[in-house]
C-alpha positions in Angstrom: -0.7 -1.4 15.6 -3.1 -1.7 12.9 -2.0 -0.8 9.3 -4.2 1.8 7.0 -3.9 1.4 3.4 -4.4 5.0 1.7 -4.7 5.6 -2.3 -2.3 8.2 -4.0 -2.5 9.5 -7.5 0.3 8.6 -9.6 2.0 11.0 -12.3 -0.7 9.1 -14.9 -3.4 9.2 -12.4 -2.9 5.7 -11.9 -3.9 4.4 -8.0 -1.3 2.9 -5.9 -1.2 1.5 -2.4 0.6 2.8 0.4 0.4 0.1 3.5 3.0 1.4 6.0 6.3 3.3 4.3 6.3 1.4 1.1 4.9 1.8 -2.0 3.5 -0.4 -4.6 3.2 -0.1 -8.0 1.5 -2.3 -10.6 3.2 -2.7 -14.0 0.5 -2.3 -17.0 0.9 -3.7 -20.0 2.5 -0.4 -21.6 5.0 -1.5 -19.1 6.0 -4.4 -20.3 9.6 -5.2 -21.2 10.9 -2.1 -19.2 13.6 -2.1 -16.8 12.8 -1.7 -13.4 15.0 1.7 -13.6 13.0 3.0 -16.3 9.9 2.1 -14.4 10.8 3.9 -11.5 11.8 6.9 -13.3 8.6 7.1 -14.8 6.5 7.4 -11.3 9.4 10.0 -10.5 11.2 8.6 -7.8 14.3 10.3 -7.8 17.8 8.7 -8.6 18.8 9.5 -5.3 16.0 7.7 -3.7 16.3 4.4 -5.9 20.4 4.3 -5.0 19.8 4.6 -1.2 16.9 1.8 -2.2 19.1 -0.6 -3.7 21.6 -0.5 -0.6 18.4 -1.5 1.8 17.4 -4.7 2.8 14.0 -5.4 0.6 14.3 -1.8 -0.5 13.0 -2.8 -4.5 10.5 -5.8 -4.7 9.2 -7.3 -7.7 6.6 -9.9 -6.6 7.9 -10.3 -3.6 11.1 -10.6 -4.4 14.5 -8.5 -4.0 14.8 -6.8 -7.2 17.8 -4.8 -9.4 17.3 -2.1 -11.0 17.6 -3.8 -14.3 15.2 -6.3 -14.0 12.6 -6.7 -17.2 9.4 -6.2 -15.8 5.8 -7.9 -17.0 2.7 -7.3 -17.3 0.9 -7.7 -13.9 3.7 -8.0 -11.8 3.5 -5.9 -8.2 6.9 -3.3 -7.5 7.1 -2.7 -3.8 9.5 0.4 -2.9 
């Protein structure tokens, strides 16, 4: 099955990539230092969604990598959800 990448507007008009059912989010440098939670909060995914998140396998990335919700992002680095 091939995969189609499609563009969304996020709440700052900011482009993101959807590949498949995740989403990923670049941190900018206004970003940086904030918690991951923060971070989601801010592209308005709900608390309820970020909970069931945590709980799934690779359900919060940063870079890659599974991720809490208190992680200190960076400048640059890639959120997959």
């Amino acid at each position: 099955m091939q995969k189609i990448a499609v563009l969304i507007p996020c709440y700052n008009e900011e482009k993101t990539e959807k590949e498949g059912s995740g989403v990923r989010f670049s941190v900018g440098e206004e970003e940086n230092g904030m918690l991951l939670r923060t971070f989601l909060k801010r592209k308005r995914l709900s608390t309820h969604l970020v909970a069931h998140l945590k709980r799934v396998p690779d359900g919060i990335t940063v870079n890659g990598m599974p991720a809490t919700v208190r992680a200190i992002l960076r400048a640059g680095d890639e959120v997959n959800v």
